[in-house]
C-alpha positions in Angstrom: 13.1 -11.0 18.9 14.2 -14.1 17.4 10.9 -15.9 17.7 9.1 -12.9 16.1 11.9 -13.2 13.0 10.9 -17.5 13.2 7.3 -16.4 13.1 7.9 -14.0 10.4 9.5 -16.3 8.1 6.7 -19.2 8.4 3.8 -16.8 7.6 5.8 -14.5 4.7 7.1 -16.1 2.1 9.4 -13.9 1.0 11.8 -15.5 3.8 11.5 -18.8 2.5 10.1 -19.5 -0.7 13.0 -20.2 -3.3 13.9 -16.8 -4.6 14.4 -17.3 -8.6 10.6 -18.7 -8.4 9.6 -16.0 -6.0 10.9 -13.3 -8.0 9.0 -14.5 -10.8 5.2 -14.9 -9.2 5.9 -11.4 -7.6 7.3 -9.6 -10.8 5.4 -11.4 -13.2 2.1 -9.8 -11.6 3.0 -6.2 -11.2 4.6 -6.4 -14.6 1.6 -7.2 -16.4 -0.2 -5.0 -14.6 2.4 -1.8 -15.5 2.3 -3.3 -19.2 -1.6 -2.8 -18.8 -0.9 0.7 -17.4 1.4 1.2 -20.6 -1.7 0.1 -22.8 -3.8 2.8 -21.5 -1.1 5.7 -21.8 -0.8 4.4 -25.3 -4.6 4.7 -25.7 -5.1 8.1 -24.6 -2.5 9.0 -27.3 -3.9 6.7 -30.0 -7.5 7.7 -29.3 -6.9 11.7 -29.0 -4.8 11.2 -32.2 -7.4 10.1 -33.8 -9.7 13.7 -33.2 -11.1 14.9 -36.4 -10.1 18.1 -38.0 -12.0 21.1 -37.9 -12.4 24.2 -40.6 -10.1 26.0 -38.3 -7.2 23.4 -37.2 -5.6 20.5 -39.8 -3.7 17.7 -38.3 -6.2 18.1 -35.6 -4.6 14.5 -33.7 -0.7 16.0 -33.6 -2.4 18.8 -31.6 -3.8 16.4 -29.5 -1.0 14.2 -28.8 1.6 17.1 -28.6 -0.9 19.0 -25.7 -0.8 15.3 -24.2 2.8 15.6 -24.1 3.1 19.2 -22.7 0.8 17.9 -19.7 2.8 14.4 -19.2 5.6 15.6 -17.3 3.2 16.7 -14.5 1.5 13.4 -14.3 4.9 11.8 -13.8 5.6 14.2 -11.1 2.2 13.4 -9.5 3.1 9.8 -10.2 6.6 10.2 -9.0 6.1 11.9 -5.8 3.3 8.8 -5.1 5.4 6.0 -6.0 8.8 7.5 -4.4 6.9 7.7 -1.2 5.8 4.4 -1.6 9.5 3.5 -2.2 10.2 4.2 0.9 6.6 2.5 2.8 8.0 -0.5 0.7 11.4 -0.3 2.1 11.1 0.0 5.9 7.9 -1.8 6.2 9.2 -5.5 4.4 12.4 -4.8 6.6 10.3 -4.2 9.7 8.1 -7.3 8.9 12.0 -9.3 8.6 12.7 -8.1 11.6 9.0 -9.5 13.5 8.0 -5.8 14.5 4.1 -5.7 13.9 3.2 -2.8 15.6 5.8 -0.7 13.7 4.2 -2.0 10.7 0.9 -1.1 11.9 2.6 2.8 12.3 4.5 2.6 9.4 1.1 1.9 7.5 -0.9 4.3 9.2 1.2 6.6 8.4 1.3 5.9 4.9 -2.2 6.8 4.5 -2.2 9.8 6.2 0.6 10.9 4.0 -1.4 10.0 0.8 -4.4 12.3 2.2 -1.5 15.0 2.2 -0.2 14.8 -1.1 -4.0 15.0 -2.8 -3.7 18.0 -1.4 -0.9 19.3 -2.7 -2.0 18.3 -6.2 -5.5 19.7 -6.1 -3.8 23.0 -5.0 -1.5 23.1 -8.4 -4.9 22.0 -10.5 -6.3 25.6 -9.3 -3.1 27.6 -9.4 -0.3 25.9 -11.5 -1.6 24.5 -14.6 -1.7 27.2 -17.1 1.5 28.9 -16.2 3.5 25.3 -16.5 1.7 24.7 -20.2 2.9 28.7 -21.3 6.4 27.9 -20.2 6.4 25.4 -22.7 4.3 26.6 -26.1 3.2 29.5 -27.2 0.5 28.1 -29.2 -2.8 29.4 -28.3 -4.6 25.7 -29.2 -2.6 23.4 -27.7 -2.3 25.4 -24.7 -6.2 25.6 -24.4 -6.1 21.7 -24.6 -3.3 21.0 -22.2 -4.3 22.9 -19.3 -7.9 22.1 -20.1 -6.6 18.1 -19.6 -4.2 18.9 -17.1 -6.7 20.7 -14.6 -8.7 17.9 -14.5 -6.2 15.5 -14.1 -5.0 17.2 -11.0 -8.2 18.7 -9.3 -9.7 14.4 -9.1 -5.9 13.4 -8.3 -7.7 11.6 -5.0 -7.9 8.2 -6.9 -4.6 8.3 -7.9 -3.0 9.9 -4.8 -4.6 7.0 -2.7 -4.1 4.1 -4.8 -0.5 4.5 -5.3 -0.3 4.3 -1.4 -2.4 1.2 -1.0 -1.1 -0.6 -3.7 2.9 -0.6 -1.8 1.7 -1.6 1.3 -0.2 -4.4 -0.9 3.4 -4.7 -2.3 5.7 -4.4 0.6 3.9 -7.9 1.9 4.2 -9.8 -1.1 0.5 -9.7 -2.2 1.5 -8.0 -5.9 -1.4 -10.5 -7.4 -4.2 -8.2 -5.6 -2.3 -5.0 -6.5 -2.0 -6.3 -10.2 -5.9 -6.9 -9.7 -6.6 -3.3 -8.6 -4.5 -1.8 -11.3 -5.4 -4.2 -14.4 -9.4 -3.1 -13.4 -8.5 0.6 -13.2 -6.4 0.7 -16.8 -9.6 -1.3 -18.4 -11.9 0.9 -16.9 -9.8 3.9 -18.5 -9.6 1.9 -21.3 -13.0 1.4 -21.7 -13.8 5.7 -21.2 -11.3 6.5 -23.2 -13.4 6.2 -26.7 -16.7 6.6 -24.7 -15.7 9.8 -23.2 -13.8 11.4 -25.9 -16.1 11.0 -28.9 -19.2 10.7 -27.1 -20.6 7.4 -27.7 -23.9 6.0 -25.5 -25.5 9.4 -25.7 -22.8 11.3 -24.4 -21.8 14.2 -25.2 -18.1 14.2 -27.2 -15.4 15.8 -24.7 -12.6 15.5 -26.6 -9.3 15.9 -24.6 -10.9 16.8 -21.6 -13.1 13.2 -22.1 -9.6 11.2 -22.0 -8.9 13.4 -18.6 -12.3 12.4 -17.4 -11.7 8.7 -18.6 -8.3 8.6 -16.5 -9.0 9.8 -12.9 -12.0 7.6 -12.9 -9.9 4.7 -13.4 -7.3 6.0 -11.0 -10.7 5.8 -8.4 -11.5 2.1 -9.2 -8.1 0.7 -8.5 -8.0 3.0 -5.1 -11.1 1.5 -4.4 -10.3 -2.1 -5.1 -6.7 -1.9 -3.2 -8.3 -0.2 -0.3 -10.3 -2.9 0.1 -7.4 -5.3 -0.3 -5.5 -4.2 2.4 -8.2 -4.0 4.7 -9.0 -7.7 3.9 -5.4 -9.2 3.2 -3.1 -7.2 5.5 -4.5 -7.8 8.6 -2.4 -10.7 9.1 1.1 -8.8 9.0 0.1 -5.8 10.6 -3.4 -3.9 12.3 -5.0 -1.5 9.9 -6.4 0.4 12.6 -7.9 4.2 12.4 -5.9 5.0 15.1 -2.8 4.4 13.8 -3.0 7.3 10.6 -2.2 9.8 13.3 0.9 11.4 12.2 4.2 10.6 14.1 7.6 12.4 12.9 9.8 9.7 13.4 8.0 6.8 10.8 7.4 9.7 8.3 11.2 10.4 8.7 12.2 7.3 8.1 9.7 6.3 5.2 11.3 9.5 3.4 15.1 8.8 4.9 14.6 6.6 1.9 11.7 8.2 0.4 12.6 11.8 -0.8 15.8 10.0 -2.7 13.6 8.3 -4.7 11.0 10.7 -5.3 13.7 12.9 -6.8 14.9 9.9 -8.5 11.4 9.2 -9.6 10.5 13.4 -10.4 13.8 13.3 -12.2 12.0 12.1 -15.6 9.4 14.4 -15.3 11.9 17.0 -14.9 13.7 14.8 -18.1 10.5 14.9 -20.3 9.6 19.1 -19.5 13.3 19.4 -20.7 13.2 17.4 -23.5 10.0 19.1 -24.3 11.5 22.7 -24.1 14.9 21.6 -25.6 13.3 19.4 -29.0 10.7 22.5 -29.3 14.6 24.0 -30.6 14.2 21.8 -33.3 10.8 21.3 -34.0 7.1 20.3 -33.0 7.1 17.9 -34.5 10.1 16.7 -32.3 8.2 17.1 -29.3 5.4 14.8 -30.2 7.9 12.6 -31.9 9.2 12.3 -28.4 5.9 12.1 -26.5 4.8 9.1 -29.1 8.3 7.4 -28.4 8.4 7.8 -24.6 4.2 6.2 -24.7 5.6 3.4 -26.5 8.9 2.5 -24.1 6.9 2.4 -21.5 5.5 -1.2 -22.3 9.4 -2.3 -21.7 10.2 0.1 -19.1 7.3 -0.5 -17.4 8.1 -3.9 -17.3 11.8 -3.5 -16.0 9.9 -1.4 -13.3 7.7 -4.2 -12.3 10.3 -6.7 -11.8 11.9 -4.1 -9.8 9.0 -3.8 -7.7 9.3 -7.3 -7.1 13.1 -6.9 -6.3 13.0 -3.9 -3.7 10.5 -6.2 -0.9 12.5 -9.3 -1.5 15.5 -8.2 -0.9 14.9 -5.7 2.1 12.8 -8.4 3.6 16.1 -10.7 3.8 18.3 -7.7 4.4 16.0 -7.4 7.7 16.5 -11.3 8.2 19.9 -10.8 8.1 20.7 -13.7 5.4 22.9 -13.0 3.5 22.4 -15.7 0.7 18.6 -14.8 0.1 20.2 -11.2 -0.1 22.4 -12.3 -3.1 20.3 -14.3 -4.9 17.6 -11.5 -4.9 20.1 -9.3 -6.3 21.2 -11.7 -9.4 18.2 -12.8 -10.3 16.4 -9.3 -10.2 19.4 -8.3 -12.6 18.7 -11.1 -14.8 15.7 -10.8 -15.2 15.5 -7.2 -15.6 18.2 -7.5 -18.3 16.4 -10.4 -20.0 13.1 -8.0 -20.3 15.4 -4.9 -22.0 17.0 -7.0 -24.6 13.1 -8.8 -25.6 11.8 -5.6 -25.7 15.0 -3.6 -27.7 14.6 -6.7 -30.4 10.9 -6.3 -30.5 10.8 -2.2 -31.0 13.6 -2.3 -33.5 11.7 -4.8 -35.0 8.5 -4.2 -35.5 8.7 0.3 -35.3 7.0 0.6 -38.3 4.2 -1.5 -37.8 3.5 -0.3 -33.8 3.8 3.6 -35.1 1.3 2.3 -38.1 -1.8 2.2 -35.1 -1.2 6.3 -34.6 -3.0 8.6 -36.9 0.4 11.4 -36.8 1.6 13.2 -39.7 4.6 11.4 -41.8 7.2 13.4 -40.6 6.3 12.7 -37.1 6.1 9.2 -37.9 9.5 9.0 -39.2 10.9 11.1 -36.1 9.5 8.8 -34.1 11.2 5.7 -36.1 14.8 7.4 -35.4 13.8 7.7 -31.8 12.8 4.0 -31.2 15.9 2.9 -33.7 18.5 4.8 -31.6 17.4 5.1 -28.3 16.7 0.9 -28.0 20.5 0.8 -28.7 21.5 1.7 -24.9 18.4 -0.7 -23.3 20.8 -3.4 -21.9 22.6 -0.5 -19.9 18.9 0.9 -19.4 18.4 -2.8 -17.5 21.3 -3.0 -15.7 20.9 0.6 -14.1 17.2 0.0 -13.1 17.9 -3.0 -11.3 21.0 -1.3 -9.5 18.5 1.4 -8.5 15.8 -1.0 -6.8 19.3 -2.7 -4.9 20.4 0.3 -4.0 16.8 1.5 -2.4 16.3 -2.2 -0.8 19.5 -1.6 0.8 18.9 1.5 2.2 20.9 3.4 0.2 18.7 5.9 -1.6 21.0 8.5 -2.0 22.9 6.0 -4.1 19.7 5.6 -6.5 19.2 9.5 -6.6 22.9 9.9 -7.9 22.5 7.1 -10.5 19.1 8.7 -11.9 20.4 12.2 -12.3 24.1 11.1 -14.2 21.6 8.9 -16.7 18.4 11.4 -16.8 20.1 14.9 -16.2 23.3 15.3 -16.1 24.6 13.5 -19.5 21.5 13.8 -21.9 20.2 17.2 -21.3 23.5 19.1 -22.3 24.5 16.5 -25.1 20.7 17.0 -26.1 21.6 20.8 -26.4 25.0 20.1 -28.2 22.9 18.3 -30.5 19.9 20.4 -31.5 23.0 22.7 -32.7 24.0 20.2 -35.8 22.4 20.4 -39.0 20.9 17.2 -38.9 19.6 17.5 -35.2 16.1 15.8 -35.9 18.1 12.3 -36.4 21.4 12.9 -33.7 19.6 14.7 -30.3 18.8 10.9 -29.9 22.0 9.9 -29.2 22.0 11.5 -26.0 19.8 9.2 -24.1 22.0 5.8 -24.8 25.1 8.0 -24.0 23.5 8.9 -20.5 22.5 5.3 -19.8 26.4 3.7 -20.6 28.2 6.5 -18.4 25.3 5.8 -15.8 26.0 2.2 -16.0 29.8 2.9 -15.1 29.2 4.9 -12.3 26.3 2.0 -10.7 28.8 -0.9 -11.1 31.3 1.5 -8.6 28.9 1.9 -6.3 27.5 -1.6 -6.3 30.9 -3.0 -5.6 31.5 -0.2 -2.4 28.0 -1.2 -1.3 28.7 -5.2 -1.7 31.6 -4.4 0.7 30.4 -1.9 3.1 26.7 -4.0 3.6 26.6 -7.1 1.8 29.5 -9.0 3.5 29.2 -8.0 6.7 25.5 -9.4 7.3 26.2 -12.0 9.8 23.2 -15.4 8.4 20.6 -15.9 11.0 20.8 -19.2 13.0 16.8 -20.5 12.5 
């Protein structure tokens, strides 16, 4: 065994390149790529904002955007349950390449495949029987239900790209090759990019689709990046593990263990869709225009979260691979630096959103007391963004460790458990359109309490008893 871990270390550099640089050539891929992913979301919601009035309906774009937003909170589910598996794939298989096990890898990947087969399934099944009942829980309004569920069904029914790509792109991840994942997922957010206008207003002789065009636009650049990180991993990972048919035969003990740590984060992960229907319900209280003020704000903190989320991509790999080495050292390091750098992205992008809110909600066509919603959102939400860092990075330790459940507690004190009932309070107050705000900073600082607690337990309990390997 200690000739496999020898082995290991000289072919995967995540057990010996110098981890403040490593951090940064894995992080700084997969965050660009997310910020490209942000760009897109942002698209959809600029370009369908953007859809002309007709005799019938004014302020044709708020429509738009707001029927967007109703539908959102499933796509994050979809995305959630996807990237929470993939949480745990990423997990157990960098610890099982630290510990020289390659034909656990090989099982551990097989197995990941087979999984994402299963949960396309699961999602095509809501596109015929779910959709319509979700959007009526949350509007009554006849319009912007027909476009919801109209852009909803789509999304989920062609959820094959997205259900597949996800998987491929963490077992890209979970060796270290984030620059071919950021290749697969930079060509499918231009390709969506690209549709988006295309599709929805029909240029080059097609016909204008509207909504259901931006649908179109996105699961067909959810397909390209399957395709490209398929091909990836077929090409790259060969040399970590074997990619064989044979192995996508289902065995209960790796899918156990991928969702030992799995399920925690897919709650964790399914716990901001569950946020975002919430928030939808709870702001309709106020008004609609609170619900798309939200939807607009939550496109546009994606850029920075999406960012944090990269670099804690890059975190989750490093630091299981070293926890499965057994060195301690590597294990610290990957945990201050990830935290540093993770901070250092919240506070550039708080300073840059408080900065510049007029001029980024200037590129929406929205109606000017939506616009000015959305200002209050971005002004008083940003405000809590350091604690936002600090807890996101706690979250990817916490899941490299092991220690999902951890992770799961952490997202439902800042996502759930704080904001949602202050949110309620809130809507109460005269002036709720400016304060219901307030309760996402407040859910971050108690959040942030409750992670340093548990980080100094875990520091304890794990950390300082990993014994350094001899090499």
């Amino acid at each position: 065994m200690q000739n496999a871990k020898e082995e290991t270390l000289k072919i995967n550099k995540m057990g010996t390149a110098n981890i403040k640089m490593l951090m940064l050539s894995m992080g700084l891929p997969m965050m660009f790529s997310m910020a490209v992913q942000a760009v897109y979301n942002i698209v959809d919601s600029y370009f369908v904002s953007c859809m002309s009035d007709t005799p019938e309906i004014a302020d044709m774009g708020d429509y738009a955007v707001n029927a967007l937003t109703l539908a959102f909170p499933v796509q994050m589910l979809m995305i959630a349950i996807g990237v929470g598996t993939g949480v745990g794939i990423n997990a157990i298989l960098s610890r099982s390449l630290g510990e020289g096990d390659r034909e656990k890898c090989s099982k551990i990947a097989g197995n990941s495949i087979f999984i994402g087969l299963c949960m396309f399934i699961v999602f095509l099944l809501f596109g015929f029987f779910g959709v319509e009942p979700y959007i009526k829980s949350q509007t009554d309004n006849v319009q912007i239900i027909a476009m919801a569920t109209s852009y909803l069904r789509i999304c989920t029914i062609c959820s094959f790209g997205v259900s597949m790509y996800i998987t491929y792109e963490k077992l890209l991840q979970a060796t270290g090759k984030t620059m071919q994942s950021t290749i697969a997922q930079i060509a499918g957010a231009l390709t969506n990019i690209i549709l988006d206008p295309v599709m929805i207003f029909g240029w080059l002789g097609l016909p204008a689709m509207g909504i259901e065009g931006a649908a179109y636009a996105t699961v067909i650049g959810q397909f390209v990046s399957f395709v490209i990180d398929a091909t990836f991993h077929y090409i790259y990972n060969s040399n970590d593990f074997s990619p064989g048919l044979k192995y996508i035969k289902p065995q209960g003990a790796i899918i156990r263990q991928i969702y030992h740590v799995g399920i925690p984060a897919i709650i964790m992960q399914a716990l901001m869709s569950f946020l975002t229907y919430s928030v939808n319900v709870i702001f309709a209280l106020v008004s609609t225009e609170a619900v798309t003020a939200y939807g607009i704000y939550y496109k546009i903190q994606q850029f920075v979260f999406f960012a944090a989320f990269g670099m804690n991509n890059a975190m989750i790999p490093i630091i299981g691979f070293n926890y499965g080495m057994r060195n301690k050292k590597r294990i610290n390091d990957g945990i201050k630096y990830g935290m540093i750098y993770t901070l250092i992205i919240m506070f550039i992008g708080a300073v840059v959103l408080q900065l510049f809110a007029n001029q980024i909600l200037g590129i929406f066509t929205l109606s000017e007391k939506t616009c000015a919603l959305s200002i209050y959102a971005i002004r008083i939400i940003t405000l809590g963004y350091l604690f936002v860092g600090a807890n996101i990075a706690y979250q990817g330790i916490f899941q490299a460790l092991g220690c999902g459940v951890h992770s799961l507690i952490l997202s439902l004190v800042r996502l759930i458990v704080i904001p949602l009932p202050l949110a309620f309070l809130l809507t109460l107050l005269s002036n709720a359109e400016i304060f219901v705000w307030i309760a996402f900073p407040v859910g971050e600082a108690a959040a942030f309490v409750l992670a340093v607690i548990f980080m100094r337990k875990m520091r304890k309990d794990k950390i300082n008893s990993v014994n350094n390997i001899k090499l």
